[in-house]
C-alpha positions in Angstrom: 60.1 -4.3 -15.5 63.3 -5.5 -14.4 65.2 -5.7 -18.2 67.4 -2.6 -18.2 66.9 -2.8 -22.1 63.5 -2.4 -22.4 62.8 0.6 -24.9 62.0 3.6 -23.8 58.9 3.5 -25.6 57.1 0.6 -23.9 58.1 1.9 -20.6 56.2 4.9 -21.1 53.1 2.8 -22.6 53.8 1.1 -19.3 52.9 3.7 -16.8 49.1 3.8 -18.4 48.9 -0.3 -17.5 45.9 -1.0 -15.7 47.8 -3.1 -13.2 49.2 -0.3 -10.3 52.3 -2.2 -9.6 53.4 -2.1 -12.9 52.3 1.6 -13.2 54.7 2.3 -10.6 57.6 -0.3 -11.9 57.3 1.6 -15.0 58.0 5.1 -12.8 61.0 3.8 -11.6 62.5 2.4 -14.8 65.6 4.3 -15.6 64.6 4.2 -19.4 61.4 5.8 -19.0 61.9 9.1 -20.9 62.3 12.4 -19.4 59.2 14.3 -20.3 56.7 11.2 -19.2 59.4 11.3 -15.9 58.5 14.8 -15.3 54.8 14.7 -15.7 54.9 11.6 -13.3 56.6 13.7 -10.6 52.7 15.6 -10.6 50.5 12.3 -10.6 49.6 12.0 -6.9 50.0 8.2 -6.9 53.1 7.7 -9.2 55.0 10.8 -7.8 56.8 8.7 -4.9 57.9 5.8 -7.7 58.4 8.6 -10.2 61.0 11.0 -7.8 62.7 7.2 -7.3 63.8 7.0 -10.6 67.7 6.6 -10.9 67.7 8.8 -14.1 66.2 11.7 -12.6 69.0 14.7 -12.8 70.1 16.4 -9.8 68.1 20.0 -10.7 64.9 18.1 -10.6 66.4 16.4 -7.2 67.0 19.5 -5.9 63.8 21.2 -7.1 61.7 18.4 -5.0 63.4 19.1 -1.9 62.9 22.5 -2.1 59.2 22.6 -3.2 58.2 19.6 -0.5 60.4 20.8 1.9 63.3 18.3 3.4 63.6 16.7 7.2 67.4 16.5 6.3 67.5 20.0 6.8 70.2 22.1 5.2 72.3 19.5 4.4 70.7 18.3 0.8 72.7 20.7 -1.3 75.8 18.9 0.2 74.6 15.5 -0.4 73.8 16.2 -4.1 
C-alpha cells in the first residue's frame, strides 16, 4: 500500500482485506475515496488509521476535534 498510484478503487476493496494491517494501510491511503474515508472515520478499529489519512479536508479535521474533544486546547483552529 505504499504505490501512490494505486486506483482508488482497489484501495477501497482494500479496507475489507482480511489481513488488519492492510485494512488499516488501506485507511491511510490518500487515494482512498472520500465517502469510504468518511464511513471509516465510524469503524471503531479503522477510525485512528482512517482520521490519519493525508486527504482528509480540514472541516472533517476540525469536526473530529470538536466531537472527540482536543488536549491541544484552544489552539486547533489556529493550527488548521
Amino acid at each position: 500500500m505504499r504505490d501512490p498510484e494505486t486506483a482508488p478503487a482497489v484501495v477501497e476493496r482494500l479496507t475489507s482485506d482480511p489481513d488488519p494491517a492492510v485494512r488499516a494501510a488501506a485507511a491511510r491511503h490518500p487515494n482512498l475515496p472520500r465517502p469510504r474515508l468518511t464511513e471509516l472515520l465510524d469503524d471503531e478499529e479503522l477510525a485512528h488509521p482512517a482520521a490519519a489519512n493525508p486527504a482528509l479536508d480540514v472541516a472533517e479535521i476540525r469536526r473530529l476535534a470538536r466531537t472527540l474533544g482536543d488536549p491541544a486546547g484552544p489552539c486547533v483552529d489556529t493550527l488548521i
